[in-house]
N, C-alpha and C positions, 0 to 999 in steps of 0.2 A: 173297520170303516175308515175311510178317506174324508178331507178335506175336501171338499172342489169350490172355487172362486169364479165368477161369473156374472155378470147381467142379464136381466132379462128386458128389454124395451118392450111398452105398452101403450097402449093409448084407449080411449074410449070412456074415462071416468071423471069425474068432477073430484078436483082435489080439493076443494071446499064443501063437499060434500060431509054431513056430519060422523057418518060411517067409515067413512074414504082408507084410513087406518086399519081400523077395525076389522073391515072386512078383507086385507090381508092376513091380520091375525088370525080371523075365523078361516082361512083358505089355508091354514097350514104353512104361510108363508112367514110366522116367528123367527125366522135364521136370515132372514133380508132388510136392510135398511132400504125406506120405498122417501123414495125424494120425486118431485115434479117440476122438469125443466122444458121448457119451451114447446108448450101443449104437449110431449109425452111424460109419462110416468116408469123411472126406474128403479127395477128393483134388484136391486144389489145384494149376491146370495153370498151365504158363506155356510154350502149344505156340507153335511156328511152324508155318504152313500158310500155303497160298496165300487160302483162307478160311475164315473163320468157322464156317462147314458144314462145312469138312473136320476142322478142329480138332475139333471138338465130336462127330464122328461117329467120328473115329479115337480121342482119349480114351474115349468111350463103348465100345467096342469091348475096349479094353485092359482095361479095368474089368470087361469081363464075361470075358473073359480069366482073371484070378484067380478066376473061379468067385464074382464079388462078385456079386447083387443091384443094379443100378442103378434107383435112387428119383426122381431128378432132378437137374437142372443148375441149379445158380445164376451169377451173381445172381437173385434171386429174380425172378419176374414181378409181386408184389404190391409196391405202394411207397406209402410214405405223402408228404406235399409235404416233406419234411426228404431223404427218399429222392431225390427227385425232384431235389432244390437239390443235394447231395452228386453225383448223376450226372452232370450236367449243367454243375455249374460256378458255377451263378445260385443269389443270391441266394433263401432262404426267402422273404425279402418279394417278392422279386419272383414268384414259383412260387405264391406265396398270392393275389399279386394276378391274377395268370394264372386261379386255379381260381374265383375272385370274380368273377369276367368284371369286370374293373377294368383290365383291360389283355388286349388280344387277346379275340375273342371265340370263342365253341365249344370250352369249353376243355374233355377231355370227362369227362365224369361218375366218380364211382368207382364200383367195383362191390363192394365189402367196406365194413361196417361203415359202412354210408349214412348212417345217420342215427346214428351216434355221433359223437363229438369225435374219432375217430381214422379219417376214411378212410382208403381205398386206392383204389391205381390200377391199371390195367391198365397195364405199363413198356410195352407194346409197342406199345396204343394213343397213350399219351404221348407215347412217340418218336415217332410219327410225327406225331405235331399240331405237336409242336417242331419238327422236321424241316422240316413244310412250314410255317414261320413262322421259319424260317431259325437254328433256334438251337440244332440239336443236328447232327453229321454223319452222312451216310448211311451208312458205317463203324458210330455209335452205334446209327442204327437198325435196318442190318443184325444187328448182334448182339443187339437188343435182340427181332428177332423170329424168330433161330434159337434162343435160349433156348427162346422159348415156344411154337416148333414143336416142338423135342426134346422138352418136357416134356408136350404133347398127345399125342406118339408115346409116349412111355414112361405115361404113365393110361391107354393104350387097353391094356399088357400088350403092347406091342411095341419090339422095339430101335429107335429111330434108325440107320438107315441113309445115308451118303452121301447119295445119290440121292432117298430119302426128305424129307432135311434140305433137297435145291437144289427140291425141288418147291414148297415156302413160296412163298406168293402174297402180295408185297407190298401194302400198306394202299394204296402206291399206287401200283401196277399197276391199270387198269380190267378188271372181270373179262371173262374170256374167253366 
């Protein structure tokens, strides 16, 4: 069994509620510290599973459990290169120099706020660019693209399911 680290954002319960606890506890959610910041409720995991897709599919599950709204899973899929340096390990300069094509080339594009002073990234794209450039592990980019399968499953108005979650087709996997 594995460690996995995570959030789950929620909404839809009264945190004054005299249950409001409780009913995490009773959902199987014991391994998440649940705090309530500005109308949502987070619940901060720190599961074991055998992966990443189970953790993520069994916390989700618990959360809907309490009769919570689930919104998404972070960490976030948007990163800006400070995001990127912080995940990773590596230096800002060097994450800058990466996106400058000044070091590695393809490095890839953002897709938020392009032409401001603040892009962003796609995390799950990145990982994998790091990844196949030897400088993030495939541990990091597994997690990095069950995030943002769960959080594609959850905008379409669907739960993340197990089975749902191991269907994620690797960046690189050659498609079928």
């Amino acid at each position: 069994m594995t460690v996995h680290e995570f959030c789950v954002i929620a909404s839809g319960l009264d945190p004054q509620a005299e249950d409001f606890e409780a009913r995490f506890y009773e959902a199987g959610c014991d391994d998440a510290t649940i705090s309530f910041q500005r109308g949502h409720v987070i619940a901060d995991f720190t599961r074991e599973a055998e992966s990443i897709e189970e953790a993520i599919a069994s916390a989700i599950a618990g959360v809907v459990a309490t009769g919570a709204r689930v919104e998404r899973v972070e960490p976030d899929t948007l990163v800006s290169l400070a995001d990127i340096a912080a995940r990773t390990g590596l230096s800002r300069a060097a994450i800058t120099q990466y996106a400058k094509a000044q070091r590695g080339k393809a490095f890839p594009a953002p897709v938020a706020k392009v032409t401001s002073d603040s892009p962003l990234w796609d995390w799950a794209v990145v990982a994998a660019w790091l990844f196949r450039h030897e400088r993030l592990s495939r541990e990091a980019l597994t997690a990095a693209e069950a995030v943002k399968r769960a959080n594609n499953i959850l905008a379409e108005g669907r739960i993340p399911t197990l089975d749902m979650l191991r269907q994620r087709r690797s960046v690189l996997e050659p498609a079928a």
